[in-house]
C-alpha positions in Angstrom: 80.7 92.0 121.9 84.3 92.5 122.7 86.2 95.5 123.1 89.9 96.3 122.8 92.0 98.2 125.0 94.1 100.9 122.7 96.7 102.0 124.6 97.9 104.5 122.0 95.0 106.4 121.6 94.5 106.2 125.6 98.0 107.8 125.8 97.2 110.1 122.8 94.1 111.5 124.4 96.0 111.9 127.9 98.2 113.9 125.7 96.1 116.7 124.0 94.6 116.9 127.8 98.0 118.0 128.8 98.7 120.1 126.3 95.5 121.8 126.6 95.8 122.4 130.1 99.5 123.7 129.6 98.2 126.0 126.6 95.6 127.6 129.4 98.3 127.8 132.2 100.1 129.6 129.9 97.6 132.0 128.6 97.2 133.3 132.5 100.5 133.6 133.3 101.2 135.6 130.0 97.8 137.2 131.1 99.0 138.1 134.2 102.9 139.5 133.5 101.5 142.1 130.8 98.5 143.5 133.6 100.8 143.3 136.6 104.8 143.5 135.7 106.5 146.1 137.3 104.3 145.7 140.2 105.0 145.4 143.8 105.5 141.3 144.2 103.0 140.6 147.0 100.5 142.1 144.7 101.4 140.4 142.2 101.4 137.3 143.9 98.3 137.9 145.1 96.3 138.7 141.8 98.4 135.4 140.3 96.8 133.3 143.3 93.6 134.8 143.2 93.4 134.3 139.0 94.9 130.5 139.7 91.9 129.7 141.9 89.5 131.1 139.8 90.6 129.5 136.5 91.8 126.0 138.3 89.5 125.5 140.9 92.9 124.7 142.8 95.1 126.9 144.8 98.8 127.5 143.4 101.2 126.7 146.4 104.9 127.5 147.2 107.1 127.3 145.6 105.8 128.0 142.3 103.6 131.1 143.4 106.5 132.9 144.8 108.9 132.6 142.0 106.4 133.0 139.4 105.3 136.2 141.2 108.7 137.4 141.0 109.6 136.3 137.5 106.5 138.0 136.4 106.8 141.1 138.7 110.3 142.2 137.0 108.5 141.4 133.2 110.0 137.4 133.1 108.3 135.4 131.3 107.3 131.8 132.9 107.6 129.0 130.4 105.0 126.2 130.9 106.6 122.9 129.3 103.7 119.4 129.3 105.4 116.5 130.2 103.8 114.2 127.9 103.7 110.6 128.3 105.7 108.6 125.4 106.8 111.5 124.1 
């Protein structure tokens, strides 16, 4: 038996992971701007944090959580762009 190493469909499937993981970041940070814009920014920051965790299983640090706080806070939207490989 022999097996051949496809790097296409290695870096295809790497891919769709990214894109599926940029497609849910997206989601809560959309989520989060229409439940919490206009709020104060520490509270916003601290919901975003708090929703990051829970959906990630990872903590969102500085200096993404404070400017995303704030973009969201004043109604911004934050644009989540994959960085796909080969692409």
């Amino acid at each position: 038996m022999s097996f051949e190493f496809n790097e296409d469909a290695i870096r295809d499937l790497a891919n769709r992971a990214v894109t599926i993981r940029a497609q849910e970041m997206q989601a809560l940070l959309d989520e989060v701007r229409t439940t919490e814009q206009g709020k104060d920014v520490d509270d916003v920051k601290a919901v975003l944090a708090a929703r990051w965790r829970e959906t990630f299983e990872r903590d969102l640090t500085d200096p993404h959580l404070s400017a995303w706080a704030e973009q969201l806070a004043k109604g911004g939207q934050v644009i989540v762009k994959p960085e796909l490989e080969g692409a």
